[in-house]
C-alpha positions, 0 to 999 in steps of 0.5 A: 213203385206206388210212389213213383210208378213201374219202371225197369230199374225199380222192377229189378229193384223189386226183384232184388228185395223179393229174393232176400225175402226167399233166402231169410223165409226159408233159412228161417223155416228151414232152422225151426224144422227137426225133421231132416227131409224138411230142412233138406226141402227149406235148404234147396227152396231158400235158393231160389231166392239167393241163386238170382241174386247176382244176376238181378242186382246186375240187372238193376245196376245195368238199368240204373247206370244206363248200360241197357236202355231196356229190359229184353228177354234175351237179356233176362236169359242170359243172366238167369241161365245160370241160376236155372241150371244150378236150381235144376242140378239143386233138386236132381243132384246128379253125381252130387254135383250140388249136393255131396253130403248133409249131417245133423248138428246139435249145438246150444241146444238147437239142431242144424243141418251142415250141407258139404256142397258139391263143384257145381254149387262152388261155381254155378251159386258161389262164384257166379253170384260174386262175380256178378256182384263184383261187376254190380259194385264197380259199376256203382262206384264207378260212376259216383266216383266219376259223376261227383260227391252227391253219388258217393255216399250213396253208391258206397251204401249199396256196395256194401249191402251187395258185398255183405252176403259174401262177407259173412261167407268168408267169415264163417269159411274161416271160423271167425267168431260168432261165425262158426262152421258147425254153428248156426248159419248166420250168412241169411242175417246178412240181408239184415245189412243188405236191407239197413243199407239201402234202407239208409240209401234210399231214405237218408240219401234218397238213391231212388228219389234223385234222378238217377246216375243216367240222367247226369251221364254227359253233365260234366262234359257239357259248355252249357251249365246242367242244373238237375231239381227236385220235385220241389224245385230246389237244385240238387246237382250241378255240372261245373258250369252250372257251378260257375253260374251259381256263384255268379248269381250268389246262389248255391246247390240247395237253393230253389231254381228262383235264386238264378232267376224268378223268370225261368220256366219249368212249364215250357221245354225252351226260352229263347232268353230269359233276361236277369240281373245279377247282385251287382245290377248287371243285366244277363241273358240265359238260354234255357231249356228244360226236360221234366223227369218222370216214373210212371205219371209223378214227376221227380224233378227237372234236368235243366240247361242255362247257357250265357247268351248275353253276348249273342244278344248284344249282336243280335241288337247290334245286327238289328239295328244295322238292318233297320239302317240297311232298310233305310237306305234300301228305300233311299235307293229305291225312290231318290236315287233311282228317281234322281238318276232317271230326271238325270238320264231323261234330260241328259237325252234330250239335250244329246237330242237338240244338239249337233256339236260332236264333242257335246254329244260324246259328253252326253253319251257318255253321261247318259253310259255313266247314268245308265251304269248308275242306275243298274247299280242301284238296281241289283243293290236294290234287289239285292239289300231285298233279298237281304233283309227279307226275313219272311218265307216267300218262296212259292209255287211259280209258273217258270214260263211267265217271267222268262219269256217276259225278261227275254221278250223285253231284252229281245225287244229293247235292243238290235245288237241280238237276237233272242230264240225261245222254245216254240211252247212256253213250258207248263212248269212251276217251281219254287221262287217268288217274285225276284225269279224275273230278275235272275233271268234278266241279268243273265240275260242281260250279261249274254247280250252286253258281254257278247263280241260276235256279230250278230249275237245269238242268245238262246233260251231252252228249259228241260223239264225233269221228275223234281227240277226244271234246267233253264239254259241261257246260251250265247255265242260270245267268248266264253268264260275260262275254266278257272273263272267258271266259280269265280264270276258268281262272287262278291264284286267279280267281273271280267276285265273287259267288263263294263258291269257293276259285278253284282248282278251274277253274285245277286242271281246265285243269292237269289237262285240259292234261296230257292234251293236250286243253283246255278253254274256255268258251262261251255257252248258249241262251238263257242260261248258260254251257257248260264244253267239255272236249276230250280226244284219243281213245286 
């Protein structure tokens, strides 16, 4: 503990080791006494050493294999109820329940004491103790045997100090030499195997200096290769993939972390990719993350994850290099077709504007819809690929009334095929969106009046304020949308049949609306129509 600092399995541990002490102190006093009564006294003192010792070893092995995460004192009581309850009946002995009879024995020389114990020594002391025991020694190999060869040798070592106590019990019930029942009672020289054997564990296979059984509990089952260090970095364990990684990378479970890459950190919890080349020169990236292992203020080594990212980040290139093109063609988009379309427009216009030919002027109408169709076409790509390839937070505080009432003044405005109504007071509102919003309104602003059959159209536009959102209601009176098309019109490329529009416009509102974490969906009107419902969260 003054090594690695106080924790709960090395403090059971602690415990363990203190009540061998008691058992072997007071056997050895107990056997040096002549004195009857003090040999009497030494025999009931000696268990409060042995009658805990099931009970702790239970204890440390739960800790130790996480079974419990933390000691409680409802835990400690109920493992030492039963110690207390039979040191209790040690001492009183009523109805020599502990204790039925004591006799002196010479033999070679020196005298003992025989003590016939009662039916509560055989069940509270005997049988509790082996039980506990039992469940103590499978846990240990339990789990070596499922976590792999490194714990074996170690866990067989201290099952054996554990059964060693009830070894020689039988062996002297059973008068097997030199283990006699009327001799010296050799059961206490027990913990003598009980202390080698953990010495050995610890020492040579070092059970409390590796991390412990807990900290590999989901290594095998993991795709991600599982490397556990030591304080001097050097790998100690691994999962199979981690094996696999191993081999790849020509090194070995011994060998220190550098030997899968000089680059990998242990300073800092997560790399995004570590870049290395393997013997044969192929370049690999490895994902790492790592978490220091600590008992009190001492590091013991590290548990570290490797995962195989080479693939990933050839396509994160890939896709990179497809955004730095997507941008190149957004801002042809943006400034030559956009500007080449307007010449076209403005001069299609003004020849239509000069000429009194009939079948001309059907010509240039009809130019002046394809480049009018053109142009909003680059328009929503445009605003689309925006949304796209942004890769920065824009989202912030909005005022909802400034662009609403700007894009429904413009439609109002700009044609006489509708009427336009807004609420009398634009509302004082913010909400999260960024400067796109203009442009959701604007397209379902557009759509109401363009896909509108009714004469004279009517576009109506209300807002409801709620405690976190804000509903902005576009309304019209045109044909409505079906039912089966309510969450169809919102995707990729989808537009009525009758419909003149490019079929991006609804699908860029929903991308957009969906960045700022709101929605949008469509509704019936009274008594006909359709209504665009768009759902912003308040800032």
């Amino acid at each position: 503990m003054r090594l690695h600092g106080r924790s709960s399995d090395l403090g059971a541990f602690f415990a363990v080791n203190v009540g061998l002490v008691l058992w072997t102190g007071f056997s050895a006093l107990k056997l040096l006494q002549t004195d009857p009564s003090l040999k009497l006294l030494f025999y009931r003192f000696l268990y409060f050493g042995v009658a805990p010792l099931g009970a702790l070893a239970l204890l440390f092995t739960l800790l130790h294999t996480d079974r419990i995460r933390r000691v409680t004192p409802g835990v400690v009581a109920a493992l030492m109820a039963v110690p207390v309850v039979f040191l209790a009946l040690l001492f009183a002995n009523p109805h020599d329940l502990a204790i039925e009879g004591t006799r002196l024995v010479e033999t070679n020389g020196v005298v003992v004491m025989r003590v016939d114990v009662g039916l509560g020594h055989v069940v509270l002391q005997l049988l509790y103790n082996a039980v506990l025991s039992v469940l103590a020694v499978a846990l240990i190999l339990y789990e070596a045997v499922r976590l792999g060869r490194p714990y074996i040798p170690q866990a067989v070592l201290v099952s054996v100090g554990l059964a060693a106590p009830f070894v020689f019990v039988a062996c002297t019930t059973f008068g097997i030499p030199p283990f006699s029942s009327d001799g010296v009672n050799l059961v206490p020289t027990s913990a003598a195997v009980t202390s080698a054997a953990i010495g050995v564990a610890l020492f040579r296979y070092r059970f409390l200096d590796l991390p412990p059984i807990a900290y590999t509990t989901a290594m095998e089952e993991s795709p991600d290769g599982v490397f556990v260090l030591d304080a001097d970095e050097r790998i100690v364990h691994v999962n199979d993939r981690g094996a696999a990684l191993l081999e790849r990378f020509g090194a070995a479970v011994g060998d220190p972390l550098t030997g899968v890459s000089p680059d990998l950190d242990l300073t800092t919890e997560s790399n995004d990719s570590v870049r290395t080349t393997r013997e044969d020169g192929e370049t690999v990236y490895l994902s790492a993350r790592s978490q220091r292992l600590e008992r009190g203020d001492q590091t013991i080594g590290w548990v570290i994850v490797l995962r195989d990212v080479t693939e990933l980040h050839r396509q994160k290139q890939t896709i990179l290099s497809q955004n730095e093109k997507l941008t190149l063609l957004n801002q042809i988009i943006r400034h030559d077709i956009r500007n080449d379309m307007a010449v076209i427009l403005g001069n299609a216009q003004l020849v239509e504007e000069s000429v009194d030919d009939e079948v001309v002027r059907e010509r240039l109408d009809a130019i002046i819809r394809s480049g009018e169709h053109a142009t909003e076409l680059t328009e929503n790509v445009r605003n689309l690929m925006a949304t796209m390839l942004d890769d920065e937070e824009t989202n912030r505080p909005t005022t909802l009334a400034g662009p609403l009432w700007a894009e429904a003044s413009a439609v109002r405005d700009g044609t006489s095929e509708a009427a336009v109504s807004l609420p009398g007071e634009p509302p004082d509102v913010t909400v999260v969106a960024d400067d796109m919003l203009g442009t959701v309104f604007r397209n379902l602003l557009t759509n109401a009046v363009r896909h509108n059959d009714a004469d004279p159209a009517e576009i109506d536009v209300s807002v409801e304020v709620r405690d976190d959102e804000a509903l902005v209601r576009i309304a019209d009176n045109g044909p409505g949308i079906p039912d089966d098309r309510k969450e169809e019109v919102f995707g990729r490329g989808e537009k009525g049949l009758e419909s003149p529009g490019t079929g991006l416009g609804l699908y860029l509102v929903d991308t957009i609306v969906s960045g700022y974490g709101g929605d949008v969906w469509v509704e019936d009107n009274d008594p006909r129509g359709a209504v665009f419902v768009v759902r912003l969260r308040r800032a």
